[in-house]
VMD Tcl script that builds the backbone (N, CA, C; Angstrom):
set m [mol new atoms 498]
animate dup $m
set s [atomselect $m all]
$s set {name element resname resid chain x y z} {
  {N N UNK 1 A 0.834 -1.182 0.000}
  {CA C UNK 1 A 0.000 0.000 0.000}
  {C C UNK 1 A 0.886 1.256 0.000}
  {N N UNK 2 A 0.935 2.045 -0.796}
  {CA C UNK 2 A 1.137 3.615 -1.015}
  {C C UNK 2 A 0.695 4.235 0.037}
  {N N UNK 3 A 1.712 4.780 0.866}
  {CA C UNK 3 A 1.253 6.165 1.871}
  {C C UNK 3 A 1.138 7.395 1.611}
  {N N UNK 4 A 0.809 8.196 2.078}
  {CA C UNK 4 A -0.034 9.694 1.691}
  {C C UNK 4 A 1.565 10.478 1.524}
  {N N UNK 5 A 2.582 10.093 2.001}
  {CA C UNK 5 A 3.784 10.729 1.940}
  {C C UNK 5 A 4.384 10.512 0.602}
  {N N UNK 6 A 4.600 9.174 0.431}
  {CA C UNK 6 A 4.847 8.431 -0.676}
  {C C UNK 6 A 3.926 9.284 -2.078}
  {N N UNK 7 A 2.700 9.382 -2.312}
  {CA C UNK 7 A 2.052 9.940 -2.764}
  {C C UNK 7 A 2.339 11.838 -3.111}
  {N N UNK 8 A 2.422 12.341 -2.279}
  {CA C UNK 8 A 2.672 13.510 -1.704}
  {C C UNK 8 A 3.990 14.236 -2.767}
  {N N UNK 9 A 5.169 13.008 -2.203}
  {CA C UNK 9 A 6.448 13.285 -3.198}
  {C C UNK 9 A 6.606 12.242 -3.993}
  {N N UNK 10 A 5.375 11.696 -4.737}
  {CA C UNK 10 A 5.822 10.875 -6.103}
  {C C UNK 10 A 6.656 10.004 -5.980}
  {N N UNK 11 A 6.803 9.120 -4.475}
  {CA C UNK 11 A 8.244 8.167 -4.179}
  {C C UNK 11 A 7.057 7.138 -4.892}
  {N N UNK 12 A 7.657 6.034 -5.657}
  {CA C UNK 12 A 7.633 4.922 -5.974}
  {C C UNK 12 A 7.517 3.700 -5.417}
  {N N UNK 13 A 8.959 3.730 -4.840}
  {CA C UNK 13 A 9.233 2.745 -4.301}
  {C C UNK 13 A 9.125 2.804 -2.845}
  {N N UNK 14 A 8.905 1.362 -2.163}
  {CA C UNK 14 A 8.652 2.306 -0.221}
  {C C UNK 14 A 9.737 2.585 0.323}
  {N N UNK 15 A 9.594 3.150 1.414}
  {CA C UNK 15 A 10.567 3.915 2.174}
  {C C UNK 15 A 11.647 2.256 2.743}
  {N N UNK 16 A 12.707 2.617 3.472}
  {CA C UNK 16 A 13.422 2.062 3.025}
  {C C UNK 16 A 13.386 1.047 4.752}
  {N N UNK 17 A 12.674 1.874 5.320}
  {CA C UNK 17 A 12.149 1.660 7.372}
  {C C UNK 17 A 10.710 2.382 7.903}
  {N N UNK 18 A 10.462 2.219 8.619}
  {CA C UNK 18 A 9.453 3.082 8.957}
  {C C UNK 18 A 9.961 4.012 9.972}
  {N N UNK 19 A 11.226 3.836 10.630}
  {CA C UNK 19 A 11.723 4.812 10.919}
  {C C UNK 19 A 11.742 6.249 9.931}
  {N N UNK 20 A 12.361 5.751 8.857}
  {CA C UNK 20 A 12.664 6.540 7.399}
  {C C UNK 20 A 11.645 6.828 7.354}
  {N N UNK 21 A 10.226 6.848 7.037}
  {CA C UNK 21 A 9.146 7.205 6.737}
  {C C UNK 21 A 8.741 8.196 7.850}
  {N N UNK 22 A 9.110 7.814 9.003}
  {CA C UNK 22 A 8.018 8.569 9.979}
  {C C UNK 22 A 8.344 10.035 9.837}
  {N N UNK 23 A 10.771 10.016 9.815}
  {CA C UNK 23 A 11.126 11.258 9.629}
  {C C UNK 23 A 10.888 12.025 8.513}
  {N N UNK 24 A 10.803 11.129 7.826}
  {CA C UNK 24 A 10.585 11.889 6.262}
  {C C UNK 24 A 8.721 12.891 6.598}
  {N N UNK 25 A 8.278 12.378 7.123}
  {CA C UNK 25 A 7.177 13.010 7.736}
  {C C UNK 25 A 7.529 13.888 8.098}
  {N N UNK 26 A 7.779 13.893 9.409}
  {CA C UNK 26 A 8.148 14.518 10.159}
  {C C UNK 26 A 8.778 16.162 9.108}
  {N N UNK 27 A 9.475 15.841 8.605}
  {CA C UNK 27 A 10.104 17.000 7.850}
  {C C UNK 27 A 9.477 17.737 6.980}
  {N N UNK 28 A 8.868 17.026 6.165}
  {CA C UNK 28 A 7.879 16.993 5.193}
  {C C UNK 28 A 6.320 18.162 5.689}
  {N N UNK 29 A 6.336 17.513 7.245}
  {CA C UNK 29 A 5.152 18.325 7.861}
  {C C UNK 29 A 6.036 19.851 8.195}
  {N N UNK 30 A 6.931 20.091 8.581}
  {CA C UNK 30 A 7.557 20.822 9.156}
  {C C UNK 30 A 7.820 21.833 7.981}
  {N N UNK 31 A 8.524 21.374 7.061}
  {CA C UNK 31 A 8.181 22.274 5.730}
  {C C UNK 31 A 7.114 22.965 5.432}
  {N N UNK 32 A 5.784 22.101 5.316}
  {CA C UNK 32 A 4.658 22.835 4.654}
  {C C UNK 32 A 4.055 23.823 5.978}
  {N N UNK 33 A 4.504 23.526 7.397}
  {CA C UNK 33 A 3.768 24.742 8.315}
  {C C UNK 33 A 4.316 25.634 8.467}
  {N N UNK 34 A 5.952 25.577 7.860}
  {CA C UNK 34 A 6.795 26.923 7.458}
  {C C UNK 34 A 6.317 27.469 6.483}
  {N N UNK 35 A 6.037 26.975 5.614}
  {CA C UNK 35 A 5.490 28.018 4.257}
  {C C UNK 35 A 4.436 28.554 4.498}
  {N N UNK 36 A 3.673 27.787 4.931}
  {CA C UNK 36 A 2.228 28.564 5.535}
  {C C UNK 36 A 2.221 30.031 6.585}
  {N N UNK 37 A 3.416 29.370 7.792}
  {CA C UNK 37 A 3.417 30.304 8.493}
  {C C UNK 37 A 3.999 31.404 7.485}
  {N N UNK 38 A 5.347 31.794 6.845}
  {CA C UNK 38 A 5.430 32.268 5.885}
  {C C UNK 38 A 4.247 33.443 5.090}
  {N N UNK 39 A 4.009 32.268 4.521}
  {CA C UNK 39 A 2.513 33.492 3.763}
  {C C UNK 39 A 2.038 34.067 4.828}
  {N N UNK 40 A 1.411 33.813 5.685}
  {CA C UNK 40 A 0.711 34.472 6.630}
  {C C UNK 40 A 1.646 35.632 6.839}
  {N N UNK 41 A 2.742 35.934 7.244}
  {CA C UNK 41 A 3.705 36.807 7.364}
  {C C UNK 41 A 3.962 37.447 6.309}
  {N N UNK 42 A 3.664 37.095 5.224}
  {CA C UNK 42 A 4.920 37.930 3.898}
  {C C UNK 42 A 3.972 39.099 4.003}
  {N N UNK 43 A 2.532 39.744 4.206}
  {CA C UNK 43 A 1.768 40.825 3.960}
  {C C UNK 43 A 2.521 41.721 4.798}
  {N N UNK 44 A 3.273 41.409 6.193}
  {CA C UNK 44 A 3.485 42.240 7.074}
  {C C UNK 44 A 5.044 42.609 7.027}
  {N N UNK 45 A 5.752 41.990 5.762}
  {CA C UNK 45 A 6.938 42.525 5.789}
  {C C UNK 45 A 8.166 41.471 6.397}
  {N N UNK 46 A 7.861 40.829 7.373}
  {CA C UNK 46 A 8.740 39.945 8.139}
  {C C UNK 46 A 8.614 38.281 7.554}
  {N N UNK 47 A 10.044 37.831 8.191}
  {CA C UNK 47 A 9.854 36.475 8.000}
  {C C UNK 47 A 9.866 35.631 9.338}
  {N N UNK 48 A 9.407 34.429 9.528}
  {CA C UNK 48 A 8.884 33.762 10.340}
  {C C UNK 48 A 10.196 33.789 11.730}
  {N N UNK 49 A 11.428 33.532 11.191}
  {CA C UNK 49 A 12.560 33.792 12.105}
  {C C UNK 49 A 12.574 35.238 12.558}
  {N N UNK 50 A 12.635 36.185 11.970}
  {CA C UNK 50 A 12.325 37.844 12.327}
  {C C UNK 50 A 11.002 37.647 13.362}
  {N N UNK 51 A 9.990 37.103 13.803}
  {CA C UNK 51 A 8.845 36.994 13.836}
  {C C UNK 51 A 9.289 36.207 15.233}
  {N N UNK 52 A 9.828 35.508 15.636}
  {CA C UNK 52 A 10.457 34.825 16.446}
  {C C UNK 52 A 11.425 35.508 17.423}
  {N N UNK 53 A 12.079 36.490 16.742}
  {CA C UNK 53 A 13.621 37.290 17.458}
  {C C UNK 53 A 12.055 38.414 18.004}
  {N N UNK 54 A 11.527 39.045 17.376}
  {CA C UNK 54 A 10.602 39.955 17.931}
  {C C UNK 54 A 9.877 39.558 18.846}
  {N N UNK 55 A 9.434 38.251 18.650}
  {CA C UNK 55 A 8.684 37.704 20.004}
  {C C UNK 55 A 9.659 37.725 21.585}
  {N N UNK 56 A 10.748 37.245 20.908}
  {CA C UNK 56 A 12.078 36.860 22.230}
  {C C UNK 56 A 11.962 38.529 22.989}
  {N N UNK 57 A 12.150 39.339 22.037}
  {CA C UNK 57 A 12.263 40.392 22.812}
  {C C UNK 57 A 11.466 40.954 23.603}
  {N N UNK 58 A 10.432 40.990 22.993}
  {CA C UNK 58 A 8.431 41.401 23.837}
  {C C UNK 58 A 9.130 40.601 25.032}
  {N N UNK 59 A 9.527 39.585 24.976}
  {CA C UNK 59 A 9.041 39.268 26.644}
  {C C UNK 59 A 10.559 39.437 27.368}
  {N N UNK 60 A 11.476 39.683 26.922}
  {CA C UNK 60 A 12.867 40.222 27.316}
  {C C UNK 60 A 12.139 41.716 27.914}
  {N N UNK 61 A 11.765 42.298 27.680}
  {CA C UNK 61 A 11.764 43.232 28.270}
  {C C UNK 61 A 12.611 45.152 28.014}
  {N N UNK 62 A 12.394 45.406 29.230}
  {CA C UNK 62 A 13.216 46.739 28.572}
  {C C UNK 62 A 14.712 46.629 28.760}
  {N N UNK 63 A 15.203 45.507 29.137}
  {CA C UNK 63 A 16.721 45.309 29.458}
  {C C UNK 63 A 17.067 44.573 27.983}
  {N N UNK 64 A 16.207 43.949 27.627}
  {CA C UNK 64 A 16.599 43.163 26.308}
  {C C UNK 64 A 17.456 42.178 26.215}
  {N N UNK 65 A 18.002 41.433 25.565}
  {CA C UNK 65 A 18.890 40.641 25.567}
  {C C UNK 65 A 20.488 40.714 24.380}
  {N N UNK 66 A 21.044 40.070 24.647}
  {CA C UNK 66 A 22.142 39.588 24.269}
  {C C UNK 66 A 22.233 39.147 22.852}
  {N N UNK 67 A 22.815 39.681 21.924}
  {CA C UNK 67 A 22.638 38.055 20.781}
  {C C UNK 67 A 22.814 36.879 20.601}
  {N N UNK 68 A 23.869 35.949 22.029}
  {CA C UNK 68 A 23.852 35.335 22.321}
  {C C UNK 68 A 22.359 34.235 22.758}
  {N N UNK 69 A 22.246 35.202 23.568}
  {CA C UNK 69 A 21.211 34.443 23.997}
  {C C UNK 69 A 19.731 34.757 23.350}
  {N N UNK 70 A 19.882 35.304 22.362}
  {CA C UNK 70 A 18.133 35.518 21.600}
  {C C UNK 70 A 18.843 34.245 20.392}
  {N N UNK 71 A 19.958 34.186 20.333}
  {CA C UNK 71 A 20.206 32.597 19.303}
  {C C UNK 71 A 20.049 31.628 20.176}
  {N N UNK 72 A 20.081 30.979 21.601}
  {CA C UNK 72 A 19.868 30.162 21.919}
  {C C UNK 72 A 18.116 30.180 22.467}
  {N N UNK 73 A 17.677 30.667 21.967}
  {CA C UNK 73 A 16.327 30.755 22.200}
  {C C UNK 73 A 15.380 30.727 20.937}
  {N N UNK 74 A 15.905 30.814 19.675}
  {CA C UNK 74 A 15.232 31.129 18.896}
  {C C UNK 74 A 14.601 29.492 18.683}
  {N N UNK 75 A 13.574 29.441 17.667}
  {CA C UNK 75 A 12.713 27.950 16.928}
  {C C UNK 75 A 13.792 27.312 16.354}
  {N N UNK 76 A 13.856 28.673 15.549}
  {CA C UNK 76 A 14.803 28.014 14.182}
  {C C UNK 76 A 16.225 28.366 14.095}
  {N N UNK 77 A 17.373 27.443 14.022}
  {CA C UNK 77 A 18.517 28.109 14.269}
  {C C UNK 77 A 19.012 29.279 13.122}
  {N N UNK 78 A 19.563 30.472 13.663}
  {CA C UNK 78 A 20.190 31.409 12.301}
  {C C UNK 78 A 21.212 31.491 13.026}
  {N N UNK 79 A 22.503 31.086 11.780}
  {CA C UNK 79 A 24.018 31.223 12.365}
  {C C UNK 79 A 24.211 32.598 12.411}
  {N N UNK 80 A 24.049 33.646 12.008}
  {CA C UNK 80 A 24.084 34.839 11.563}
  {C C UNK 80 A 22.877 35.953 12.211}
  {N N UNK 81 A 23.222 35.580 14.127}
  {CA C UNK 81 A 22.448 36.538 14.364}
  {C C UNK 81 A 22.474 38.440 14.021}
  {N N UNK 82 A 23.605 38.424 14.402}
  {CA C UNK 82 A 24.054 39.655 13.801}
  {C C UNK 82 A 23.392 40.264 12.731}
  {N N UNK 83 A 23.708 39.711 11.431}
  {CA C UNK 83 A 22.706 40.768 10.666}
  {C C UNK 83 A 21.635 40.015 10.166}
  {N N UNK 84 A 20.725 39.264 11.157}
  {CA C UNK 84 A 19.101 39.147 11.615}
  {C C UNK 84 A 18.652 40.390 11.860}
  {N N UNK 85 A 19.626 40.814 13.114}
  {CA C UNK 85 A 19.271 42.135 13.764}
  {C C UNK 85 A 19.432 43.635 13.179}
  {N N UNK 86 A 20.474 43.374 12.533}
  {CA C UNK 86 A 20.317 44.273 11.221}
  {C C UNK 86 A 19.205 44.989 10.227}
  {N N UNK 87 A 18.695 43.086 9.949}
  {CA C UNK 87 A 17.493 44.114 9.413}
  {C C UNK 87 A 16.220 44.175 10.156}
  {N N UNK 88 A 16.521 43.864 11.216}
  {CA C UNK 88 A 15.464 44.098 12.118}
  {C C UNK 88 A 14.820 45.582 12.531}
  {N N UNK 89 A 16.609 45.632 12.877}
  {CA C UNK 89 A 17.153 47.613 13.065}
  {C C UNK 89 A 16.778 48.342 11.804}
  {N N UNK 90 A 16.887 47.942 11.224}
  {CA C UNK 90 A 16.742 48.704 9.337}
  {C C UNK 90 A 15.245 49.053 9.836}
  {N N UNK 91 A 14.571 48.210 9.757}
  {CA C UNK 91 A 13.313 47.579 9.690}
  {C C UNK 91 A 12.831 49.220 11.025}
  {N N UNK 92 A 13.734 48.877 11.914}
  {CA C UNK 92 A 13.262 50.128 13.031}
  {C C UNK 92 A 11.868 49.119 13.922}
  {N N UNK 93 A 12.652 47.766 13.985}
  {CA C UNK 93 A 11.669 47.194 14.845}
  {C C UNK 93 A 12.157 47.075 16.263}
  {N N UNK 94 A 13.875 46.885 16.530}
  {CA C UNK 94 A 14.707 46.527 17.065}
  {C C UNK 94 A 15.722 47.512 17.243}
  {N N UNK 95 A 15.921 48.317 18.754}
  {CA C UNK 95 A 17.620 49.010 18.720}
  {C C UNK 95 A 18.209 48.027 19.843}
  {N N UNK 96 A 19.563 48.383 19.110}
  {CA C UNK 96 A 20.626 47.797 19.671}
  {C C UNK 96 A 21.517 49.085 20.170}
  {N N UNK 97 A 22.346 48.422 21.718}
  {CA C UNK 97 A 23.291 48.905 22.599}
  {C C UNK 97 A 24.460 48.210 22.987}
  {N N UNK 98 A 25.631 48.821 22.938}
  {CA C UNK 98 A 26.670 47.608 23.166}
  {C C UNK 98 A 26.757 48.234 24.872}
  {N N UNK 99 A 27.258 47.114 25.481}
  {CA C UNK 99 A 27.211 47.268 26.884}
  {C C UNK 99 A 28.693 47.964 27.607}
  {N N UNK 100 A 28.432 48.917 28.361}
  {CA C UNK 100 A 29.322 50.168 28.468}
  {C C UNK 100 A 30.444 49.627 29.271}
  {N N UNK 101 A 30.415 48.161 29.795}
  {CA C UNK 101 A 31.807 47.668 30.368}
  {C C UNK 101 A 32.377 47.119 29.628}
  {N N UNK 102 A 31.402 46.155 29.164}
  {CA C UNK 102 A 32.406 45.367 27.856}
  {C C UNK 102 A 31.802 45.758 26.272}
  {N N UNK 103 A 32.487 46.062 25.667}
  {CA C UNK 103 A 32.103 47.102 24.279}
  {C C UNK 103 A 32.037 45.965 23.340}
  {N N UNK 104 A 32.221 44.769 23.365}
  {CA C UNK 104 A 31.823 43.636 22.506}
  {C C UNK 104 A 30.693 43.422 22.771}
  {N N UNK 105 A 30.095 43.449 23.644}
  {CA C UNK 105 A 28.602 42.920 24.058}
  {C C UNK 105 A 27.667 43.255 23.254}
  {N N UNK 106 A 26.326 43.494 22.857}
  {CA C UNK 106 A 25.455 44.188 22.395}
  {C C UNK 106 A 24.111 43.705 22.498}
  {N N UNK 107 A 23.589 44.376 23.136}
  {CA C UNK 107 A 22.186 43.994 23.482}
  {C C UNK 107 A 21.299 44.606 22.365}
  {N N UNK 108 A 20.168 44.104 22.549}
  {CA C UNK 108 A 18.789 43.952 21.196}
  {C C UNK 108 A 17.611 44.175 22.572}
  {N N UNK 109 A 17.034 45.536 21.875}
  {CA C UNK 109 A 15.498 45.125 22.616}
  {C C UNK 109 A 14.863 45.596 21.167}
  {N N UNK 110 A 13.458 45.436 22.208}
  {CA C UNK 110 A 12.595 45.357 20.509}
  {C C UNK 110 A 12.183 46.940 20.893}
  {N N UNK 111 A 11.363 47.873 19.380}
  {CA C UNK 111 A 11.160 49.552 19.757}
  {C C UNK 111 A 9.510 49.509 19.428}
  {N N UNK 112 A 9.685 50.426 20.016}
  {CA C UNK 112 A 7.910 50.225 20.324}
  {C C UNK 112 A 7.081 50.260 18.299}
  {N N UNK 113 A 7.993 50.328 17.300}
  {CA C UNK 113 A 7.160 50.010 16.233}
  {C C UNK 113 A 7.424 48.501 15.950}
  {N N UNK 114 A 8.348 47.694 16.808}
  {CA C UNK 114 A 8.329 46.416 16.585}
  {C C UNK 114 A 7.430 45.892 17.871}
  {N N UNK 115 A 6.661 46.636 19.191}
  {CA C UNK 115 A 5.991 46.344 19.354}
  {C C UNK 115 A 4.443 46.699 18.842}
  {N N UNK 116 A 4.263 47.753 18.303}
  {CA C UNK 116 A 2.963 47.558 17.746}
  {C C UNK 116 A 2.582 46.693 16.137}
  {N N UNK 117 A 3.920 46.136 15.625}
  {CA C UNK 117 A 3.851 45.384 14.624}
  {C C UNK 117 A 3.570 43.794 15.350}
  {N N UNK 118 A 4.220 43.615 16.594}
  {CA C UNK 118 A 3.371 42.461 17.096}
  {C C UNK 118 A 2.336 42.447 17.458}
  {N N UNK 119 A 1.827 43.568 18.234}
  {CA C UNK 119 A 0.348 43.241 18.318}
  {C C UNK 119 A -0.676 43.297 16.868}
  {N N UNK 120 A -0.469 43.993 15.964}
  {CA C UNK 120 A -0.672 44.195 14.582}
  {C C UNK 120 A -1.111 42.260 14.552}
  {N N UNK 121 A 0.274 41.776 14.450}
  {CA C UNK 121 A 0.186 40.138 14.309}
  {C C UNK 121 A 0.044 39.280 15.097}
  {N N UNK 122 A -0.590 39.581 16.315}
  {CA C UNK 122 A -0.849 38.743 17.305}
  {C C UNK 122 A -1.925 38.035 17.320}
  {N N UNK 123 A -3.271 38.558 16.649}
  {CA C UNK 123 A -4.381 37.747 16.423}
  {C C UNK 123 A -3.854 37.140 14.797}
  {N N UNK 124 A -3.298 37.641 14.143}
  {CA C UNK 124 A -3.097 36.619 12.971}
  {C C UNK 124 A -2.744 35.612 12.855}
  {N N UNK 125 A -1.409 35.526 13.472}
  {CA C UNK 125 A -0.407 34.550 14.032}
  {C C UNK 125 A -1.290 33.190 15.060}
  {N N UNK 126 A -2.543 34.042 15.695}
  {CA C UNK 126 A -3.397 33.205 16.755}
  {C C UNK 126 A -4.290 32.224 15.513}
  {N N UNK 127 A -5.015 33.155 15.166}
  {CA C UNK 127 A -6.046 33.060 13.488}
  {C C UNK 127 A -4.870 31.440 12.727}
  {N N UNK 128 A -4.323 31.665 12.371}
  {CA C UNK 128 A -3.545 31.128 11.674}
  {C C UNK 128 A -2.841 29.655 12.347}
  {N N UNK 129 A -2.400 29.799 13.477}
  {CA C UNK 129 A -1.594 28.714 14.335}
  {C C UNK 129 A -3.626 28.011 14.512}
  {N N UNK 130 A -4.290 28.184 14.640}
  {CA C UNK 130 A -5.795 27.313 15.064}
  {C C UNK 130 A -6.376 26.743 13.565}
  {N N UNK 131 A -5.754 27.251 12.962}
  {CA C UNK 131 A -6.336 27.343 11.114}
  {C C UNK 131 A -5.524 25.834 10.625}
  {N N UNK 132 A -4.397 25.789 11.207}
  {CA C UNK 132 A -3.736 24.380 10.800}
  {C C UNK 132 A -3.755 23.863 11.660}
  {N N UNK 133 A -4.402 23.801 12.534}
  {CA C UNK 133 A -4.489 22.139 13.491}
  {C C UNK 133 A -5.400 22.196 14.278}
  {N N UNK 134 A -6.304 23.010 13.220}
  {CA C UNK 134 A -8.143 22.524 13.648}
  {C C UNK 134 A -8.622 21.136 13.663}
  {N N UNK 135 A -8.251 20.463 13.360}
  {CA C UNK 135 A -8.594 18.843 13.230}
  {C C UNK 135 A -7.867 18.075 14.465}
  {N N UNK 136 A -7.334 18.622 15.677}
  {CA C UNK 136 A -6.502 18.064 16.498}
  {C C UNK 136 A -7.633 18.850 17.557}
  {N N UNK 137 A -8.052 17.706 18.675}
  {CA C UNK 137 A -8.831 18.318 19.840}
  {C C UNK 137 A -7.516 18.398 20.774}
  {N N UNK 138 A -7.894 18.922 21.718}
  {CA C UNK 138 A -7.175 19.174 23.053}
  {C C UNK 138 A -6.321 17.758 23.288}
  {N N UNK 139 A -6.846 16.294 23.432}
  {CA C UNK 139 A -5.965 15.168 23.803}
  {C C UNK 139 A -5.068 15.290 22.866}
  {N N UNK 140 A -5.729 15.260 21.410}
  {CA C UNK 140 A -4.712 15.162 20.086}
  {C C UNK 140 A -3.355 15.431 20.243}
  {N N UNK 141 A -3.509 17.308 20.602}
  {CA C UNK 141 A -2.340 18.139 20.432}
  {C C UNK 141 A -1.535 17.805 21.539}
  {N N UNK 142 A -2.733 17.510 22.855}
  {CA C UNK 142 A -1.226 16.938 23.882}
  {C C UNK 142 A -0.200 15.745 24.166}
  {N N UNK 143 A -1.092 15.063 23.022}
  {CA C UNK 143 A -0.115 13.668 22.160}
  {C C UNK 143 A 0.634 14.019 21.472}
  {N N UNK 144 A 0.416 14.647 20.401}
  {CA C UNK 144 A 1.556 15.437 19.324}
  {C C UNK 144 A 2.571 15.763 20.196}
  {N N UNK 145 A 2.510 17.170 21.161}
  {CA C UNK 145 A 3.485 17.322 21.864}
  {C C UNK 145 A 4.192 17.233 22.411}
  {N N UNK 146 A 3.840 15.915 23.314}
  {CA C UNK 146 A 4.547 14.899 23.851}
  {C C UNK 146 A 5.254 13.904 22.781}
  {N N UNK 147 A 4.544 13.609 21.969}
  {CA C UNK 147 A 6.001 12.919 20.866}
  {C C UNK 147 A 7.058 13.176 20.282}
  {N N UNK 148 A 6.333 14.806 20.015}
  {CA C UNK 148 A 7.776 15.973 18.969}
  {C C UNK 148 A 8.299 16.180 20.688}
  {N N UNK 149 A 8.444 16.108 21.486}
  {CA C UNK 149 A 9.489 16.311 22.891}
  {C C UNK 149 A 9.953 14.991 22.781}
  {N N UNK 150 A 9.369 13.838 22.896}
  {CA C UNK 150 A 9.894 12.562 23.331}
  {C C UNK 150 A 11.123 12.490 21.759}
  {N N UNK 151 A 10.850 12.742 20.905}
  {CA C UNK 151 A 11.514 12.411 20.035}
  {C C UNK 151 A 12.979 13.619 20.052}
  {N N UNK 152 A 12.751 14.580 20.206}
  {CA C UNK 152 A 13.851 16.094 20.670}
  {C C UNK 152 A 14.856 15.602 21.857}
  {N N UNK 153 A 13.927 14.678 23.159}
  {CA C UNK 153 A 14.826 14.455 23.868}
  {C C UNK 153 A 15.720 13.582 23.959}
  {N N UNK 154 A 15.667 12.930 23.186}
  {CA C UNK 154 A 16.744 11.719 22.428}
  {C C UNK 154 A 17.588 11.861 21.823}
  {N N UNK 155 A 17.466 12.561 20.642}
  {CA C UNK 155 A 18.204 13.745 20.097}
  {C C UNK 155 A 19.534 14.154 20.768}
  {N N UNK 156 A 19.413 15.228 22.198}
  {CA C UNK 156 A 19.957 15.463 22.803}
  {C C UNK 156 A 20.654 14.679 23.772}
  {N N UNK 157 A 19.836 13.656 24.625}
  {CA C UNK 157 A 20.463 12.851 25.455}
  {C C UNK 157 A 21.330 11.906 25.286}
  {N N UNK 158 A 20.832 11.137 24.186}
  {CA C UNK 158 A 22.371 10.157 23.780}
  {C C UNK 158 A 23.295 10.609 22.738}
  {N N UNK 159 A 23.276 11.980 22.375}
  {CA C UNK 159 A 24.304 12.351 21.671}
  {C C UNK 159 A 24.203 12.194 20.327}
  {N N UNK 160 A 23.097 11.021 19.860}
  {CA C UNK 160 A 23.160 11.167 18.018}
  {C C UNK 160 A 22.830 12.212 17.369}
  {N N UNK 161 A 22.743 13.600 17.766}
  {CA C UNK 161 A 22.631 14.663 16.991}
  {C C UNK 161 A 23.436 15.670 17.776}
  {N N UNK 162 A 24.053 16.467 17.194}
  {CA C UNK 162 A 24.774 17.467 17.511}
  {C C UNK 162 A 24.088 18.346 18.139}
  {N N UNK 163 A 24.291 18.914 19.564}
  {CA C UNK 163 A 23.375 20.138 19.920}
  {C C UNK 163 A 23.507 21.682 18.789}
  {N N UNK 164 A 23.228 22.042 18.978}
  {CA C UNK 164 A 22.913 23.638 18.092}
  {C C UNK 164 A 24.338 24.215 18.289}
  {N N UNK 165 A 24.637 24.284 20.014}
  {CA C UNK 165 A 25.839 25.224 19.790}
  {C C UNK 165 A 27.418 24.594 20.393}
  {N N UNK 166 A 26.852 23.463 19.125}
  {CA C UNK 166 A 28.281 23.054 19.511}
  {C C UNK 166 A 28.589 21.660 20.603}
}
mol reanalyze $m
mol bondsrecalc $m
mol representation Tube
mol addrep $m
């Protein structure tokens, strides 16, 4: 029997495990709720990672953070926080301060037109995140979640994947 994945990308022949299949899912799903999230975003100028660093900051506060640490926080990894923030700053969503003891440092908060561009997208982003996984009740999603963790923490704990930083 042909699976909906198989189908999906025109594979032929079956997958090669069902391990192989599940990730190939797995990725496969992860792709198409990026593009989606995506569109939903492209009207407002930003992209889904920009959309992410702006969120980090809303709740950073008026001290803001580090670029360090708005990369270890982000969804999606960007090697290149630096000029993320760039065009964030361009953008005039985001100022940056380098810190007056140590002049390498540089902190990121978000400026109040990158906070009224989140609230701008805060019911969209809501609109939109309920729009793709309307078909999942309350048990559903707290199964999902618990698997994409059970499967993340493996990942990390025995070492077959490289952590993010290193």
């Amino acid at each position: 029997m042909v699976s909906r994945l198989q189908e999906e990308i025109r594979q032929t022949r079956p997958f090669s495990s069902l391990e192989d299949e599940a990730l190939l899912n797995i990725v496969r799903t992860a792709d198409r709720l990026q593009y989606h999230f995506q569109q939903a975003l492209k009207p407002h100028g930003i992209t889904p990672t920009q959309y992410n660093v702006l969120r980090i900051l809303r709740g950073a506060g008026e001290a803001g953070l580090r670029c360090s640490d708005i990369g270890e926080r982000l969804i999606s990894s960007d090697p290149d926080i630096t000029r993320l923030l760039g065009r964030l700053q361009k953008l005039r969503l985001v100022r940056r301060r380098r810190n007056a003891k140590d002049r390498r440092v540089i902190y990121a908060r978000i400026s109040p037109k990158g906070l009224e561009l989140l609230e701008e997208l805060d019911p969209v982003v809501k609109k939109h995140t309920q729009e793709m996984l309307k078909g999942f009740n309350h048990d559903r999603l707290l199964t999902l979640i618990s698997l994409l963790e059970e499967v993340r923490g493996q990942l990390t704990q025995d070492g077959s994947a490289a952590s993010r930083h290193g």
